[in-house]
N, C-alpha and C positions, 0 to 999 in steps of 0.2 A: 645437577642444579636445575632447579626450574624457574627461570626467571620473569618476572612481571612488572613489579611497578619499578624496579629500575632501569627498564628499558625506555621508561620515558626523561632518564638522563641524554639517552642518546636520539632523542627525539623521535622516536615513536608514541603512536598515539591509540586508544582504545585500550589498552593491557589489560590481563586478569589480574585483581588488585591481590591478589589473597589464595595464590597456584598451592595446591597441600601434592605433595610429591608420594607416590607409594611403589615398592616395587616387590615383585612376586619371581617366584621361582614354574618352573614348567608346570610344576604340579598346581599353579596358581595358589601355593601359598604365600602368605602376605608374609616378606622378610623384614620387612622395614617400614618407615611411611616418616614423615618429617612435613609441618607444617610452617614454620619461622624457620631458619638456619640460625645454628649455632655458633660460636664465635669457634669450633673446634674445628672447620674445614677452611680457614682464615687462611692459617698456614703456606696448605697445599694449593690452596687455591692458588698463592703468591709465586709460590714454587713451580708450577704449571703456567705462569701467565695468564689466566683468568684475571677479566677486569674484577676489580673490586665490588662487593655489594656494602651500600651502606650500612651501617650498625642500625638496628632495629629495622629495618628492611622488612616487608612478609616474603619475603620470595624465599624460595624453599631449596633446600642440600642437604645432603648426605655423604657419609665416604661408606662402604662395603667392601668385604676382604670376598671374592665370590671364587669360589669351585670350578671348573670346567662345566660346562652348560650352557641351556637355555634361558634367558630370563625377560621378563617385561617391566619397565614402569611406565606407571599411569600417570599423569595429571588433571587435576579437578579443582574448581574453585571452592572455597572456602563454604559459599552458599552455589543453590541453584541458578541464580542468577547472575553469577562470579564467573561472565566469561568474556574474552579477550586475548589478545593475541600473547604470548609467551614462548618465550627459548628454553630449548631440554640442552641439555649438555651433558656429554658423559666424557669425561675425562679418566685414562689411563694411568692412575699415578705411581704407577712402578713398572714402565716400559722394557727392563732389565727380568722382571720374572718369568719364569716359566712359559708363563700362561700370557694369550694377545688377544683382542679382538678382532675378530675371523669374518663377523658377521653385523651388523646395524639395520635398521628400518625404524622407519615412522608413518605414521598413518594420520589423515586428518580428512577434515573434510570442506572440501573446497567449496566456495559460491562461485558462481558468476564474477571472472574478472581476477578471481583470486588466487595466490601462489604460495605452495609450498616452498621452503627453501631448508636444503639440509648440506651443512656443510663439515668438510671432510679434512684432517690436517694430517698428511702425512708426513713420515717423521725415516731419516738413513739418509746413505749415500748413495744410493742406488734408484732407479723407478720402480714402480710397481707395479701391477696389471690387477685391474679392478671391473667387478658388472656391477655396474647398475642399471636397477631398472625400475620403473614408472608404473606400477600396477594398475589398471584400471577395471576394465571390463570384465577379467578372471576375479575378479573379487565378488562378482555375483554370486559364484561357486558357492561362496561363504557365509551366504545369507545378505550380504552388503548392498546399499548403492549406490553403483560404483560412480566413477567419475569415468562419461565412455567415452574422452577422445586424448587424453592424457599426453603432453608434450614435454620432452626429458631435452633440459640443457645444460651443460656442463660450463660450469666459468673457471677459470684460473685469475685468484687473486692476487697479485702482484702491482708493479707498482700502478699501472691500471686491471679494471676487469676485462676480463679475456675470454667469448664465448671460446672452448676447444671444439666442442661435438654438439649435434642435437638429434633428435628420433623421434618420431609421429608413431612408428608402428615397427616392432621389433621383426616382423613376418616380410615387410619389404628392404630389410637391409642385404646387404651382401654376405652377411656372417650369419644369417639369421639358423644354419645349421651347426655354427659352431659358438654359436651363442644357450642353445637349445641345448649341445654336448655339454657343453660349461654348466650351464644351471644345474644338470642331471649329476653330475661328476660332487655340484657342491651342497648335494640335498636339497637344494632351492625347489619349492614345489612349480609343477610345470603350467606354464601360459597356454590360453586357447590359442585352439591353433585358427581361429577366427578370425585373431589377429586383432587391434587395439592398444596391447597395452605397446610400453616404450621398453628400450632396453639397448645398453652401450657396453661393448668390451674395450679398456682403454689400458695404454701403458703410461702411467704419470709420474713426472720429474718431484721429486719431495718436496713440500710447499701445500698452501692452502688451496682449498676448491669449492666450490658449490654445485651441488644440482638443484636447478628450479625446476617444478614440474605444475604445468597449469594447463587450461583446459585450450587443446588447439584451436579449433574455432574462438576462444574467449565469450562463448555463450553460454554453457552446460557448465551442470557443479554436479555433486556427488564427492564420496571418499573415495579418495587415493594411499595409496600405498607407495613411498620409497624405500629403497632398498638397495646398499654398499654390501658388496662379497668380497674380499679379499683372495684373490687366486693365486695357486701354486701355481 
């Protein structure tokens, strides 16, 4: 789901009035794309505990039966000038198949002052051990620019917020060689060894989370990259 002008139910302000959702396979072909949501992802939404979106709403959803793979979606406003802050959502709605989500990222692009937040629901009995990390300055590699001082902090939502963990620079951690083994072990393409971006190996209790990642200093913007791995 791509949400927009219902987020100013819960009092947010600025939204893209009119987010069109599209999503592409590795090969960048377009599988889908959905403008309005249809009253057919009602359901699941309810079933998942997804807050409701209003009836005639523009904010945009879709469900997809997907293959094992890579894939992307995009969001864009309706026009050029159709922009504003908006929630992605990807929901799992058959936890029980085969197939899981292994891997997530989001990318945006930060101003001055501004924060990414991407948040994570994990789901068992058991914890789990998860990297994430805070891309910044290796995103030059890619043509990008980046956001170069990039600060990664983990919140635990319960019945208050809880920072757990936070990272300025994945290169001065204590793990920073077994955080480098990890990323290598899970395909994750590799950080300068320059150092800049952020990066956390964690073992978390099942429950909600967040990672914020905003600019250290709180002066510099650029795009960032976040990024959840799920590790064996």
């Amino acid at each position: 789901r791509s949400v927009g002008p219902t987020l100013t139910d819960f009092g947010v302000t600025g939204v893209m009035s009119d987010p069109t959702t599209r999503l592409y396979n590795a090969d960048a072909a377009l599988l889908a794309v959905n403008d309005d949501w249809g009253p057919e992802i009602t359901e699941t939404a309810n079933q998942l505990g997804a807050f409701a979106l209003p009836s005639g709403s523009r904010d945009a959803g879709m469900m997809a039966t997907l293959t094992p793979g890579v894939y992307t979606a995009q969001t864009t406003g309706a026009t050029a000038t159709d922009e504003g802050v908006i929630l992605y959502e990807i929901y799992d709605s058959d936890p029980a198949a085969a197939g899981e989500l292994t891997n997530l990222s989001a990318r945006a692009k930060l101003e001055a002052g501004g924060t990414l937040v991407v948040g994570l629901v994990l789901l068992g009995d058991s914890s789990t051990t998860v990297m994430v990390r805070a891309v910044g300055p290796t995103l030059e590699n890619y043509g990008l620019d980046p956001l170069p001082d990039p600060k990664l902090e983990i919140h635990s939502l319960g019945a208050s917020t809880v920072s757990v963990m936070s990272n300025t620079n994945w290169l001065r951690s204590s793990n920073s060689g077994q955080l480098a083994f990890t990323a290598a072990n899970l395909g994750a393409f590799e950080l300068n060894t320059s150092g800049g971006d952020s990066a956390l190996l964690l073992t978390l209790a099942p429950g909600i989370y967040t990672a914020t990642i905003s600019s250290a200093s709180g002066e510099e913007s650029g795009v960032a990259l976040a990024e959840f791995y799920l590790v064996r």
